[in-house]
N, C-alpha and C positions, 0 to 999 in steps of 0.2 A: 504494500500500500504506500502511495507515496504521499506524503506529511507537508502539508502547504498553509491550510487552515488552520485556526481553533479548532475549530469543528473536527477538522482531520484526526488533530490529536485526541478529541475527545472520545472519535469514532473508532481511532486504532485501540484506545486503550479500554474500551469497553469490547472490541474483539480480541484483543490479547489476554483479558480476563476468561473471558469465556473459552478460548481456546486452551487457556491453564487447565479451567475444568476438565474440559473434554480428555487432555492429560491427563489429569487425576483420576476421574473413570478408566481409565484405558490401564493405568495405574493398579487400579482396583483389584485387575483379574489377575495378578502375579500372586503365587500364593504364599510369600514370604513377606509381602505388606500388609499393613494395617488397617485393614478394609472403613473400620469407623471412624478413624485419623481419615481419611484420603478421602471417604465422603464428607467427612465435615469439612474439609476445606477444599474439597469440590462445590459444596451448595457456596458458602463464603464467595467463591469467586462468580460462580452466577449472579450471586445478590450484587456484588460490587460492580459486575458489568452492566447491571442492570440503573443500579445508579449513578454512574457516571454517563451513561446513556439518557439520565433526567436531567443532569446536567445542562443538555441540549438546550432546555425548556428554558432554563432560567436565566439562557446570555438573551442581552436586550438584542434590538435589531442594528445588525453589522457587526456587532461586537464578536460573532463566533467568524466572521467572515475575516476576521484580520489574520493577515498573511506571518508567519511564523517559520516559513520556510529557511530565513538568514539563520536563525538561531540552531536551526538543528543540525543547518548545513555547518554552523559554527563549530557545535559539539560533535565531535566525530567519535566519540566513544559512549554510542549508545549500542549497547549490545541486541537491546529489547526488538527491534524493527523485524529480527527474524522472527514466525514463531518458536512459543513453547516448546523444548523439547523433554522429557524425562527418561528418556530410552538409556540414558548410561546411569540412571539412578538404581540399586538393585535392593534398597532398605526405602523402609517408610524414612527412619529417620534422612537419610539422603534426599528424599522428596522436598520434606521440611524444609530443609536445608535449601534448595533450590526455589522453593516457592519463596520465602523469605527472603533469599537473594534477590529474587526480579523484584518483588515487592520496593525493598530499598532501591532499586536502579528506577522505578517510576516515582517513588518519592522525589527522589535527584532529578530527574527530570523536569516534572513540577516544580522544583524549589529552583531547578535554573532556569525556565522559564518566568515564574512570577519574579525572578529578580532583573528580567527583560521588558517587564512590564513598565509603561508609566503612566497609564490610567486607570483610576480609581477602580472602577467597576469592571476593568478584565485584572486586576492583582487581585478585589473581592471574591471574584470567581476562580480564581486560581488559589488562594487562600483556603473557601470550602472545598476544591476539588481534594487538596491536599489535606486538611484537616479529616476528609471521608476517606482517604488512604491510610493513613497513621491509625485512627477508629476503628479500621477491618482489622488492619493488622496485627491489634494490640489484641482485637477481640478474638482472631485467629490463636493468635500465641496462648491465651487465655485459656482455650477450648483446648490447644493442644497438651498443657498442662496439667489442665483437668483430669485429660483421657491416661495420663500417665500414670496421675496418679491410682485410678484403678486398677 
């Protein structure tokens, strides 16, 4: 997908979540992972694709149309532009560990975009995008915590 828009980005990164899931599933059927870890943050990444896809709704008019293309062309160390991959993962815990990792590299992204920002209302929007990043993630970690502890 090539990355021009807000919107672009918003639209990659609500398909790159979901395409994590669809990972995680795929994940699911090896029989040495942790089937109730890998659907919980299987659903997690649906939800989050799902709200960043609301996102959509709540840039005003032109504001998702601003072109973003200089910035990413800037950043040349975005790993993420590929999909998800988990096929050299062979532990839930390696899962983890990889979902965590893209997670921080789309934080970082956002956080180097909203510092390209200089209007109010696309740093706003880039502020909640991020703030509903760090929220999945914490709640993610959370959930997986949990499940250990059983």
């Amino acid at each position: 997908m090539q990355i021009e828009q807000f919107s672009d980005i918003l639209e990659w990164t609500a398909n790159y979540h979901q395409a994590l899931a669809e990972q995680l599933h795929c994940c699911c059927k090896k029989t040495d992972l942790n089937k109730l870890v890998l659907d919980y943050l299987a659903m997690h990444e649906n939800h989050l694709s799902k709200l960043i896809l609301a996102f959509k709704n709540l840039g005003k008019t032109g504001e998702l149309d601003t072109y973003f293309v200089e910035y990413i062309n800037d950043k040349p160390d975005i790993p993420l532009l590929c999909p998800p991959n988990l096929d050299d993962c062979t532990t839930y815990e390696q899962v983890i560990e990889h979902v965590m990792k893209r997670h921080q590299q789309i934080i970082e992204l956002f956080s180097y975009l909203r510092k390209q920002m200089v209007v109010g209302h696309q740093i706003e929007l880039l502020d909640s995008i991020l703030e509903t990043e760090q929220q999945e993630i914490k709640i993610m970690a959370h959930g997986i915590n949990r499940a250990h502890e059983l």
